[in-house]
C-alpha positions, 0 to 999 in steps of 0.5 A: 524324786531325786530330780525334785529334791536336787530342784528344791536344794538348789533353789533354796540355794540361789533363794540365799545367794539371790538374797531374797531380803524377806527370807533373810532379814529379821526386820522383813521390808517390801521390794520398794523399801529394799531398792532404797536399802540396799544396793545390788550386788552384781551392779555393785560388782560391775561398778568395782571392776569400773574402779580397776578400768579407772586404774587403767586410765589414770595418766599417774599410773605407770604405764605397763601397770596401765596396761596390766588393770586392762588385763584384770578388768578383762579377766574379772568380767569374763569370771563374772559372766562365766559364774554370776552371768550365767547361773543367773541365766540357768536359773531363768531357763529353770525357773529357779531364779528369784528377785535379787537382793533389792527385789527387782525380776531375775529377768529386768537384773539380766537386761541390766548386766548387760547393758552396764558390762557392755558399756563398760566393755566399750570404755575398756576398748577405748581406754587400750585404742586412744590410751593405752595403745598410743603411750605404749608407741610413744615409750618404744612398745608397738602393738603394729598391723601387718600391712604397717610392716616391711618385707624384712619384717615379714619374712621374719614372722612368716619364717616363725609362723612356718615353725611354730604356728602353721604345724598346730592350727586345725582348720575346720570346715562347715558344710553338711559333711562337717557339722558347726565344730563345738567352740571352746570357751575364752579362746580366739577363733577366726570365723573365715568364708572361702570360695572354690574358684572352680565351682563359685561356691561359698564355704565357711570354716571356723580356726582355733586360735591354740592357746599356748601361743603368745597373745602377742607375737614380737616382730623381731627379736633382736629389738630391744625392750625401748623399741620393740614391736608385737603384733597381735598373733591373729593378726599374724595367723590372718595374713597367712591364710592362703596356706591354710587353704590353699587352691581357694580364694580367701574371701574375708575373715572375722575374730570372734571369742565365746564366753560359757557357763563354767559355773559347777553344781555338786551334790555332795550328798548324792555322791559317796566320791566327791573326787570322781564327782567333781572331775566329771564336772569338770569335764562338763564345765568344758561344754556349759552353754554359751553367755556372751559372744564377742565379736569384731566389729568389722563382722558382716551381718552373714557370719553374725546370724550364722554364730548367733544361731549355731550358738544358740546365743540370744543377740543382746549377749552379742558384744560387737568389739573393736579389734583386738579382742581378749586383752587380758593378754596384755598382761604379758607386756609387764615382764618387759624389762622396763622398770621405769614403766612400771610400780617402784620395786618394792622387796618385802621387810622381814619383821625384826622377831623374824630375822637375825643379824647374821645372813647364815643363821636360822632364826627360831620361829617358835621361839619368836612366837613363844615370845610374842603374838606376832602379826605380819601384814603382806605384801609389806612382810614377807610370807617367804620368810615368816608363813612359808618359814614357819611350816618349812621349820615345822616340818624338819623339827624334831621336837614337831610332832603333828601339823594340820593345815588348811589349803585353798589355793596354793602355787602350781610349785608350791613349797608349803606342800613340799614342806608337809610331804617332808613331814610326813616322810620324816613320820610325823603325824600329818593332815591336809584339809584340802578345799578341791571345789575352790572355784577354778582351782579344782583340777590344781587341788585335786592333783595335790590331794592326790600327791599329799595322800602319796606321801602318807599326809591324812588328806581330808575334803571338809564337811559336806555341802561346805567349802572350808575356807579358813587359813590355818595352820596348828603345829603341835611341839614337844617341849620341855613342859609337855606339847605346846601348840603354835597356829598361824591364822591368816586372811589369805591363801598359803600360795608364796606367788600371790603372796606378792600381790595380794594384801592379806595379814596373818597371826602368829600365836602359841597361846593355849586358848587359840591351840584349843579353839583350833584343835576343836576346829580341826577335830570338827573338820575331819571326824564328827566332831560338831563344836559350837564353843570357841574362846577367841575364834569365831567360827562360820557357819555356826557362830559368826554372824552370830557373834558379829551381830551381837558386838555390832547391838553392843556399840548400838547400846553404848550410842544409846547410853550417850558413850563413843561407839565405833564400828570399823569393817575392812572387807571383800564384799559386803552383801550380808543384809542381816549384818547391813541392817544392823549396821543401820540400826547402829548408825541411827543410834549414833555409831560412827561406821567405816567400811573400807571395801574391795568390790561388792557393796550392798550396804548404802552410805550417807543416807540420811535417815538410814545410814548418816553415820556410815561411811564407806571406802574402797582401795585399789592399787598395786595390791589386791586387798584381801584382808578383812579386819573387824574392830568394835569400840572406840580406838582404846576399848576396842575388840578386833578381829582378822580372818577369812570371812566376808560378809556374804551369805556364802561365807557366813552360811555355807563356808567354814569361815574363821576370824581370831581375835586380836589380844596385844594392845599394839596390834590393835593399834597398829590395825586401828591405824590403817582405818585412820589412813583410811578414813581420817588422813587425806589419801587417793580412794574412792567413796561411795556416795549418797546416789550409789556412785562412787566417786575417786578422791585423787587430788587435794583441795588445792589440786596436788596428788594424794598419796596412796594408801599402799604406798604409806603403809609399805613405808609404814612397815619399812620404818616399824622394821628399823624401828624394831632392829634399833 
């Protein structure tokens, strides 16, 4: 029975993840009429991860930060096979998939990833070989064979080799002493045939390439970074391969990269420690089922068969590839001290009501809130001096008596939890809502629930069978009128790291009615609270796409009385079909919408009929666009929101979700500006067009360079920030 109930759950589950279209749509449509509804979700994924390839083999883009996006587009495809890839693949084997979110067969949408992420594996390969690689030469930054270097050269790799690389590899051989060794996922391995002169036979052994060795190896150290060589540590392991096995005849050798299952299923409900749960999943995620197999392409058809069998891999997930393989190690290259090869420096502003006039002063933060709702937008702001600030002060404030906080994802030395120890070391009333199931930071959280429950902080995990992903932050103050609360709402992680590279706003406020929405929220999340009523919070998964849906119906009613309707939407990932069909209810009715979207995109644009007045955009750059802003109603009459939700099921089902809502008239302005750079001034973007492509606006009509989006708005805060000094 439990087996039963666990089968059913989940497949209920993947039926809302799958988006079933008659299960979740008010207005019920056929497969056909989905196909020309809506796009589909992991097409739509793999085509924005084609956006950062096209990042890559742009020429105007500077060319460590070239090599870099081929380093992204690498790790976001091996995610997506190992999460998206291979739950689908699971739920085939079970028998638990269902058509996906236009109505095709889970079998016919697994054919179709495949055939499209291969593609564009072959496109990455050839951007890093006839691209990437020969510019890289070309500025004095080589990526060079073996046989390319001298016996001086040699002698220096092999004298690093003996002392840094030979001590840790582990040969091991397969024989029927020696069953096929278990192959770690997203590590390199050498597939080598060796044969006993004495005998004649042929053997096989398989070695690891140890992950905590650089991807690419300098050939000389005293090069500096205008004429410095690497090359690729398999490379170097290759050639050195006599040693390993010595009194053998090294025949041939092959590189080849697996890629696993590292999808997790807890049942939280079947479970009284979600810790010790979690952990053994972990441990399982290690040894999940092979996805894909990527192999040189120099593999002789012997060695194919023997991994396609021993992995039980079917051969359409065998990727053949030219060497080298997994180039998210390139990622490296950027820490060279070439700044001509990379992005413009760009130092953080910090907003006027958050900084002093004299370096050794400490502004006051509260009284800066106090003041005024403050919203800072990062990476233009700087998190370290108004987020990261904002809790250090809280935390050594006598007059703080309590701070709630919502962690995610945080840094691995992170100064937002050293900041709630203090507190909680200085006796003040401290709670951590610690999300441990964010996807591949568990093991990273679980460590930090356990040194925050150390110090005395009330650690708490959220509601069970949701993820809280809510960015908040509640400091209650003893003031001279009674306690004051301050929150900070934010669309981004409290991590000061990527804070740098990801682009996330965030609201300051001391207002009563946001203190009292987020203590009901808090009170939600670690008692038994269950709150349904919030005055400027929208709150998932109770009331947020409820909420939305009523002020997307409102515009439609205004189009409808022949009044100016709008709707702007900045977001992750559009996938929701309830919120897509009122988006095109709306636009039938004479709305004019603008998405601004980072990667998946369900809803269709310019559809004549359908979606003739919605637009949609996307922004790639040298920030990962991670805000989400909502705005309802004309520029003057607008209604606008900011916070974590995108609108996917997940988020609006199965996650505890928070926007807030914008009151200050010039922070509304400033946030209907960025949809007017976006959509009403001619900027490097791309859009989405009629057949589902997206097509880059790079240049202007008469061929001269676009701006890019990022750029005007680092500008924008540089001078709002001279602007607010005078």
């Amino acid at each position: 029975m439990a087996q039963h109930n666990k089968n059913h759950r989940e497949a209920n589950s993947q039926q809302a993840e799958q988006a079933n279209p008659a299960a979740a749509v008010t207005g019920v449509h056929s497969s056909a009429d989905n196909t020309a509804r809506y796009i589909d979700r992991e097409l739509s994924w793999l085509a924005f991860n084609q956006r950062v390839l096209e990042m890559a083999e742009d020429s105007d883009t500077p060319l460590l930060e070239r090599a870099n996006y081929l380093a992204i587009f690498a790790s976001n495809l091996d995610e997506f096979f190992m999460v998206r890839v291979a739950g689908l693949k699971r739920r085939i084997l079970t028998k638990l998939a269902v058509p996906n979110n236009i109505g095709v067969a889970p079998d016919r949408v697994f054919e179709q990833i495949i055939t499209r992420a291969y593609a564009l594996q072959e496109r990455h390969a050839r951007c890093f070989s006839t691209q990437i690689k020969p510019a890289l030469a070309a500025a004095g930054i080589k990526i060079v064979r073996w046989q390319e270097l001298d016996k001086a050269d040699k002698k220096i790799l092999k004298e690093f080799y003996a002392a840094h690389i030979y001590p840790v590899l582990m040969p091991l051989a397969v024989d029927p002493a020696h069953p096929f060794p278990y192959i770690s996922g997203r590590t390199l391995n050498l597939s080598i045939r060796v044969k006993n002169p004495k005998t004649q036979k042929t053997e096989f052994a398989r070695l690891k390439v140890p992950q905590m060795l650089p991807r690419f190896v300098r050939v000389d150290k005293r090069e500096d970074a205008h004429n410095i060589r690497f090359i690729a540590i398999e490379e170097l392991i290759a050639n050195q391969l006599d040693e390993l096995f010595p009194g053998m005849e090294v025949l041939d050798h092959h590189v080849f990269r697996v890629t696993r299952n590292e999808d997790m299923v807890i049942e939280e409900d079947e479970t009284e420690d979600l810790i010790q749960a979690l952990e053994k999943e972990l441990l399982r995620r290690r040894f999940g089922p092979p996805i894909r197999l990527e192999i040189s392409d120099d593999m002789d058809a012997r060695t194919i068969k023997l991994l396609v069998s021993e992995l039980d891999i079917a051969e359409n997930q065998v990727f053949t590839l030219p060497s080298p393989l997994d180039l998210h190690g390139l990622s490296s290259l950027v820490s060279l001290a070439r700044s001509d090869l990379k992005f413009r420096p760009h130092v953080p502003v910090t907003p006027a009501d958050f900084a002093t006039g004299k370096t050794s002063e400490k502004v006051d933060i509260f009284a800066a809130i106090a003041r005024n709702d403050q919203l800072v937008h990062h990476p233009y702001e700087s998190f370290a001096t108004t987020v990261q600030s904002f809790i250090e002060q809280a935390s050594q404030d006598p007059n703080v008596v309590a701070i709630k906080q919502t962690l995610y994802r945080t840094s691995g030395d992170s100064p937002i939890v050293a900041a709630l120890i203090r507190a909680a070391e200085a006796g003040k009333q401290v709670l951590a809502l610690v999300e441990i199931k964010a996807r591949f930071d568990e093991a990273a959280n679980i460590n930090w629930a356990r040194k925050l429950e150390q110090a005395g902080v009330h650690v708490v995990y959220g509601l069970v069978g949701l993820k809280t992903h809510c960015k908040l932050v509640h400091v209650i103050r003893e003031e001279s009128h009674g306690l004051a609360h301050y929150c900070h709402i934010g669309t981004g992680n409290y991590n000061p790291k990527t804070s740098r590279i990801y682009e996330d706003l965030g609201l300051f406020t001391s207002s009563g009615e946001v203190g009292r929405d987020v203590t009901k929220l808090f009170n939600m999340l670690s008692g038994y609270a269950i709150e349904t009523k919030y005055d400027r919070l929208l709150v998932a998964p109770l009331q947020l796409r409820k909420g939305l849906l009523e002020r997307i119906a409102a515009q439609t009613a205004r189009a409808k009385d022949g009044k100016a309707a709008r709707v702007q939407i900045k977001c992750n990932s559009m996938v929701d079909e309830d919120i897509i069909e009122a988006l095109y209810e709306a636009s039938s009715a004479g709305v004019q919408i603008n998405i601004l979207v980072r990667g998946i995109c369900s809803v269709r644009a310019g559809v004549p009929g359908l979606s003739e007045n919605i637009r949609v955009h996307s922004v790639l750059g040298r920030y990962l666009e991670h805000s989400r802003i909502f705005m309802f109603g004309p520029d003057a009459d607008c209604e606008i929101y900011i916070g974590s939700a995108d609108l996917m099921h997940r988020n609006l089902s199965r996650r505890v979700e928070v926007l807030v809502r914008i009151e200050s008239s010039e922070q509304k302005q400033r946030l209907a500006k960025l949809f007017e750079i976006a959509f009403n001034s001619e900027v490097d973007l791309w859009e989405l067009q009629v057949d589902n492509s997206w097509a880059r606006v790079a240049s202007d009509k008469n061929g001269e360079k676009l701006p890019r989006l990022q750029e005007l708005l680092m500008q924008d805060r540089i001078a709002a920030r001279k602007r607010r000094s005078l």
